[in-house]
C-alpha positions in Angstrom: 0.0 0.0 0.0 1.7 3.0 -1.1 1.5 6.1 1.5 -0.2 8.8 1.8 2.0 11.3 2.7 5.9 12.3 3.4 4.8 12.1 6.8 3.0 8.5 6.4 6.1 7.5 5.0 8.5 8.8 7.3 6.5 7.1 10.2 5.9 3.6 8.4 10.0 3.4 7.5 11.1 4.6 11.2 9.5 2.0 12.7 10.8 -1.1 10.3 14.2 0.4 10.1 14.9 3.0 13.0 18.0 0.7 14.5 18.9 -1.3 11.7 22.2 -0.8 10.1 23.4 2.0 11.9 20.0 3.8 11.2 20.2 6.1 14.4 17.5 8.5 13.1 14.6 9.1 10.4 13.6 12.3 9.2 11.8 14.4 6.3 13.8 16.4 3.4 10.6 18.2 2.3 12.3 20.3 -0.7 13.3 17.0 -2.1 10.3 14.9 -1.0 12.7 12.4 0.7 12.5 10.5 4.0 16.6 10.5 5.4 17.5 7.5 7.0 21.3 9.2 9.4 23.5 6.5 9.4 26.2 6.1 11.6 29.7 5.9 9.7 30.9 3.5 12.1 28.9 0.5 10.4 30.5 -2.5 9.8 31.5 -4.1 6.5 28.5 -6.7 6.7 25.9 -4.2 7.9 27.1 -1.3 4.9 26.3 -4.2 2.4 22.7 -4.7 4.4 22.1 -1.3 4.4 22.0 -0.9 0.4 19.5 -4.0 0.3 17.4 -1.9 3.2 17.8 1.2 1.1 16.3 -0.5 -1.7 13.6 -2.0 -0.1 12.6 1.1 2.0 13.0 3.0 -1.4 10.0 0.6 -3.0 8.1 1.0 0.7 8.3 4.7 0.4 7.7 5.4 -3.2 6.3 7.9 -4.9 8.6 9.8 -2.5 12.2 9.8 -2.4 14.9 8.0 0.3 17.8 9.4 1.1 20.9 8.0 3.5 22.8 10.6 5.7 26.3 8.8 6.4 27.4 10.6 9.4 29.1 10.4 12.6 26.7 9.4 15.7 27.2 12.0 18.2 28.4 10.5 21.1 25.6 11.2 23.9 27.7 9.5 26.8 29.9 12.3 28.0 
């Protein structure tokens, strides 16, 4: 069932992927109709490969609308 807005989308991909593959966040790029997955740089070899199969799938999940990976460093929140 395809959504029925950015937002729907946004909501339906955080919870199946918020946590997976060093998907640490979820958010909305609304001048490019895009839900961002932030993905911590710090992924491992096997979990890089799973995350373009997770991409791709989200990608057909979310579509007509746009999804976009932010490779980033995870902010360290234990200081």
């Amino acid at each position: 069932m395809l959504p029925q807005s950015l937002e729907d989308a946004k909501s339906k991909l955080s919870a199946k992927y918020l946590g997976k593959c060093g998907v640490h966040g979820v958010g909305i790029v609304r001048d490019q109709q895009a839900v961002r997955f932030d993905v911590d740089e710090r992924v491992t070899e096997v979990e890089r490969e799973l995350l373009g199969k997770l991409l791709d799938e989200a990608r057909q999940e979310a579509h007509p609308f746009k999804v976009i990976a932010n490779i980033e460093p995870r902010a360290n929140t234990y200081q």
